[in-house]
C-alpha positions, 0 to 999 in steps of 0.5 A, spaced: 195 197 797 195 195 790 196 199 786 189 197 782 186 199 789 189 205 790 188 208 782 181 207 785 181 212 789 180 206 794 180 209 801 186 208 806 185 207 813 189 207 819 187 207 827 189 214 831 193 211 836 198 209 831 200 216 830 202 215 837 207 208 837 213 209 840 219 206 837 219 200 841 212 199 838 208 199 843 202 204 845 201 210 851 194 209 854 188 209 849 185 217 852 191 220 848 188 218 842 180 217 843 178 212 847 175 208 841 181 208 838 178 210 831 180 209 824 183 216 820 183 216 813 190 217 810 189 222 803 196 222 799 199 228 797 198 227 789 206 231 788 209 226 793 207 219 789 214 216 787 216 209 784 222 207 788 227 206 784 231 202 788 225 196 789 226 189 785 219 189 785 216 195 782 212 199 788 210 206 789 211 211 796 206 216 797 206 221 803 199 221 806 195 227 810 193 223 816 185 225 817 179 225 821 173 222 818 170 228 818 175 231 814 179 235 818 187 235 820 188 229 825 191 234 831 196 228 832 199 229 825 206 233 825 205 233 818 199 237 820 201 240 825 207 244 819 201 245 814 197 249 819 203 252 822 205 255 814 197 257 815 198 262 820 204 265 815 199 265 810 194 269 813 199 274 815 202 275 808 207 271 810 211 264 806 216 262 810 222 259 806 226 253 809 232 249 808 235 243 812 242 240 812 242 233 814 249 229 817 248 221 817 253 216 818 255 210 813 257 204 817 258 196 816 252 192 818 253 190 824 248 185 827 251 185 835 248 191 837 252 190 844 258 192 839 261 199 836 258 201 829 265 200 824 265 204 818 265 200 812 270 197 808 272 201 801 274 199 794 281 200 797 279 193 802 279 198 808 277 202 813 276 209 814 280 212 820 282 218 822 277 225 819 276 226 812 272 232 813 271 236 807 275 231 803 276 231 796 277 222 795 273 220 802 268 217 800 271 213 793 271 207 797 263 208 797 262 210 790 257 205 788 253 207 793 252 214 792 251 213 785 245 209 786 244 214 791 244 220 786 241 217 782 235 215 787 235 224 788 235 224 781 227 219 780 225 222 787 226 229 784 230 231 790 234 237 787 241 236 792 245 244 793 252 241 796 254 233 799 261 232 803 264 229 808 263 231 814 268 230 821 265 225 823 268 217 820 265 216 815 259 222 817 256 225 811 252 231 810 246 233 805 244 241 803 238 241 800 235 247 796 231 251 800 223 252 799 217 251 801 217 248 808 211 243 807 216 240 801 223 240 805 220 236 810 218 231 805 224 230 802 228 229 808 223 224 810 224 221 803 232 222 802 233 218 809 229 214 807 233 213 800 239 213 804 237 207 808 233 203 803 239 204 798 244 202 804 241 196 805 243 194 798 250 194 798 250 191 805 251 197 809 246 202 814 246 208 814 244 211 821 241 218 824 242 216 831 244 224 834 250 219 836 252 213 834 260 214 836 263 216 842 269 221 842 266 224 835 262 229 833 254 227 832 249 228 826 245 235 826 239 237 821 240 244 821 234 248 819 236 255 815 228 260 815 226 266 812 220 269 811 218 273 805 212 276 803 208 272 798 205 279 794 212 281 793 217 274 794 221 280 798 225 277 803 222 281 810 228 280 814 231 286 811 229 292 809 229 296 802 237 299 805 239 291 806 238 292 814 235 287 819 228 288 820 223 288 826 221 282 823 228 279 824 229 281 830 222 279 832 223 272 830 229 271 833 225 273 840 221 268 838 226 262 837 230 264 844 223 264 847 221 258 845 227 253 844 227 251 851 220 249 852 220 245 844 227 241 847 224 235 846 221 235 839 228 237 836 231 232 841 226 226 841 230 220 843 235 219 849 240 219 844 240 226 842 242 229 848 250 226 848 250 230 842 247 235 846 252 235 851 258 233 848 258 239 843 262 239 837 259 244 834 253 242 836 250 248 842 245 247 846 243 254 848 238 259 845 243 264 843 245 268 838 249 270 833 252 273 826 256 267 824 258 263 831 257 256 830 257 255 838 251 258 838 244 254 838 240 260 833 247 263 827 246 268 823 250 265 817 253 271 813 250 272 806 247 278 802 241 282 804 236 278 800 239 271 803 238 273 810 236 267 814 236 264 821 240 257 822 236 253 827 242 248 830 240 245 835 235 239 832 240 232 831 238 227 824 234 223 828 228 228 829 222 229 825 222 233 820 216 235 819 216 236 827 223 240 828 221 245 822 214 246 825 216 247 832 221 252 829 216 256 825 211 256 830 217 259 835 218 265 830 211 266 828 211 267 837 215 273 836 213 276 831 205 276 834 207 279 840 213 283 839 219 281 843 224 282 843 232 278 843 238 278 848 243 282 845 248 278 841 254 273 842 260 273 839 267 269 840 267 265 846 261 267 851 259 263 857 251 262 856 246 266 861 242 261 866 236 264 862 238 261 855 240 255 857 236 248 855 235 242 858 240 237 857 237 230 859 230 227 856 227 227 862 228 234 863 226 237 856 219 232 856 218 236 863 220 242 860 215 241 855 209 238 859 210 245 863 209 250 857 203 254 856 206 256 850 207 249 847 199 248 848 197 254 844 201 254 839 201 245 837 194 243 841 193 240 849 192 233 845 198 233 841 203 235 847 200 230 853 200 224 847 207 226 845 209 226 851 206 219 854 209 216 847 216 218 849 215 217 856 214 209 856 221 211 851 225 214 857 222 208 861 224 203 857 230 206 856 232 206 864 229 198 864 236 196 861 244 196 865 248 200 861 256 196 859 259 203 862 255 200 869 257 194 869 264 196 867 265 202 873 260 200 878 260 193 879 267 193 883 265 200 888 264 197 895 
C-alpha cells in the first residue's frame, strides 16, 4: 500500500483463506475457510508501524489484526487466538509475562537445495568448524552483519537482553526481555524477519529451520511465562514467604496436560520433529523439572520474584504467536480446574509412557485432531483449517524421494 493511501486510513483487505496458505502456496478445500472465501480487513496495530532500516527505497511494516467485516477477531488468526488468550488472563486478574530465546543459523547462500547448508566465510577468509558455543570471538568473522543487525533492534526498538553463540556451526541465540506476551511475539515476528532481510544484504541467509544440519543440535524457541497479578504486579507463582504456589503448580498441570495434544502447533513442519528426536537438549516430553534441561517444562533457578516456567519444546520455525498461545492456553487449563502436576524429575530419568509426546507430524496432526481440549480452548474452525493446511504440507512432503532412500534402499533385493 501507499503510504498516501495508508495515511488515509484507506482499508486494507485480504481473503480469509490466506490465513489458511500452506507454505508451498497453496490452498486446503474452501469449507475451512467459508465458502465465499470472503474478504477480512487487516487493521494495523498503531505500536507496531516501523520503517525498515534496511530498505534502499523507504518503506514501512505494519503488523496488522486480521478481522472480520463486522468487527470481530478472524477465529483463523493466531494473532487473535494470543489476544484472546491474554483476555481470559485479564478477567481473572491475571497479566502473563512472556519472554522467548530464539536459536537461528547463519549460512552462506546456497542455491542448490539438494546440497548441505555451509556456513559462511569470515573476514578471516574461512569457515567456521567445529562449535564455538559461548565463544567470546566467534562471530568476528560475521561482524558487519550483526552491526547492522543491532542497529536494525535498535530502529525496530527491539530491546535484546543477551546474544551468543550457541553449539551448533554458526548457531546463534537471541534473549529477548521479557513483557507482555502480545508484544514478544511481534517482536520475534520482527527479529526474524530483520535477521532474514539483513541476511540477504550481506549475501548470507539466515535460517530457522528446527534443523538445518545433521549430527548438530537444532534451533529452539523456548518460552519463559509468569503470571502476575495486575492490581499488584505480584508475581502469583510465589507466595508472600517466596514458595511456589497453587497457582504454579496448577499451571504446570495445565501444561503436561496439554503439551501432547498442541504438539503440533509447537512443532509445524516435518522438519521439527528431527530436532525432536535427536534431542540435544531439546526434550520431547512433558516433564518437569527444577533446573534439568532434558525436561521439556524447566524450571530455571532464580529468585522468588522471578520464578517462571521454560517452555522448551517449541523449535525456531514456530509461529510465535501461536506457540505462546497454545502455551498460556495450557496454563490457563490448569489453573481453572485445578489440576494438578506429576511429581518432578531430576537427573536422568526415563520418561512415563503418559508423558511422553508425539514424535512424527503425522502423529501430532492426529494427536490434535483427537483433542477435545484443543477445540475449546482455540475454536473447532481454527483446528480443522490448521490441521487441512498442514496435512496437504505432510503430503507434499511424503510426494518427494528422499537422498537417504536412494542412497540405502535402492540397492536391497
Amino acid at each position: 500500500m501507499t503510504a498516501e493511501g495508508f495515511l488515509e486510513g484507506r482499508r486494507l483487505q485480504m481473503a480469509r483463506g490466506v490465513l489458511l496458505q500452506c507454505i508451498m502456496g497453496g490452498y486446503p478445500p474452501a469449507r475451512f475457510y467459508g465458502s465465499d472465501d470472503g474478504d477480512l480487513a487487516l487493521n494495523a496495530d498503531p505500536r507496531q508501524i516501523h520503517r525498515l532500516p534496511w530498505s534502499e527505497t523507504p518503506r514501512a511494516l505494519a503488523i496488522c489484526d486480521a478481522d472480520e467485516l463486522s468487527g470481530e477477531s478472524s477465529r483463523l488468526s493466531t494473532r487473535g487466538q494470543l489476544k484472546q488468550v491474554i483476555a481470559r488472563y485479564a478477567a481473572l486478574g491475571l497479566a502473563p509475562v512472556v519472554a522467548t530465546e530464539l536459536e537461528f543459523f547463519v549460512f552462506a547462500a546456497n542455491d542448490d537445495p539438494a546440497q548441505p547448508f555451509r556456513p559462511p566465510v569470515g573476514l578471516d577468509g574461512r569457515r567456521e568448524e567445529g562449535y564455538s558455543a559461548f565463544s567470546v570471538s566467534s562471530n568476528n568473522g560475521l561482524r558487519p552483519f550483526f552491526k547492522e543487525v543491532y542497529e536494525g533492534m535498535a530502529a525496530l526498538g527491539l530491546p535484546r537482553d543477551t546474544f551468543m553463540h550457541e553449539m551448533g556451526v554458526s548457531q546463534f541465540e537471541i534473549n529477548l526481555l521479557h513483557g507482555d506476551p502480545l508484544l514478544l511475539a511481534d517482536q520475534t515476528f520482527l527479529f526474524k524477519h530483520l535477521l532474514k532481510e539483513v541476511a540477504l544484504k550481506h549475501g548470507l541467509i539466515v535460517v530457522c529451520m528446527a534443523k538445518p544440519l545433521a549430527h548438530t543440535p537444532g534451533s529452539s524457541m523456548h518460552i519463559h511465562q509468569s503470571l502476575v497479578e495486575i492490581s499488584s504486579g505480584r508475581n502469583v507463582f510465589s507466595d508472600d514467604a517466596g514458595q511456589p504456589t497453587a497457582m504454579f503448580r496448577h499451571f504446570i498441570g495445565g501444561l503436561q496436560a496439554g503439551l501432547a495434544d498442541f504438539t503440533a502447533l509447537f512443532a509445524p513442519n516435518v522438519n521439527s520433529y528431527q530436532r525432536l528426536c535427536h534431542p540435544y537438549a531439546s526434550p520431547n516430553n512433558a516433564c518437569w523439572s527444577h533446573d534439568n534441561r532434558a525436561a521439556g517444562l524447566r524450571i530455571p533457578a532464580s529468585s522468588p520474584v522471578a520464578r517462571r516456567v521454560e517452555n522448551r519444546l517449541p523449535g525456531a520455525d514456530a509461529n510465535p504467536y501461536l506457540a505462546i498461545a497454545a502455551s498460556l492456553a495450557a496454563g490457563l487449563h490448569g489453573i481453572e480446574s485445578e489440576l494438578e502436576p506429576a511429581a518432578a524429575i531430576q537427573g536422568e530419568f526415563e520418561v512415563p509412557d503418559n508423558l511422553s509426546l508425539p514424535c512424527t507430524l503425522h502423529a501430532a496432526l492426529e494427536r490434535l485432531k483427537r483433542s477435545q481440549l484443543a477445540r475449546e480452548l482455540f475454536g473447532n474452525e481454527f483446528i480443522e483449517g490448521y490441521i487441512a493446511s498442514k496435512t496437504m504440507e505432510l503430503t507434499s512432503f511424503f510426494d518427494e524421494i528422499t537422498p537417504w532412500e536412494r542412497r540405502v534402499l535402492a540397492a536391497q533385493a
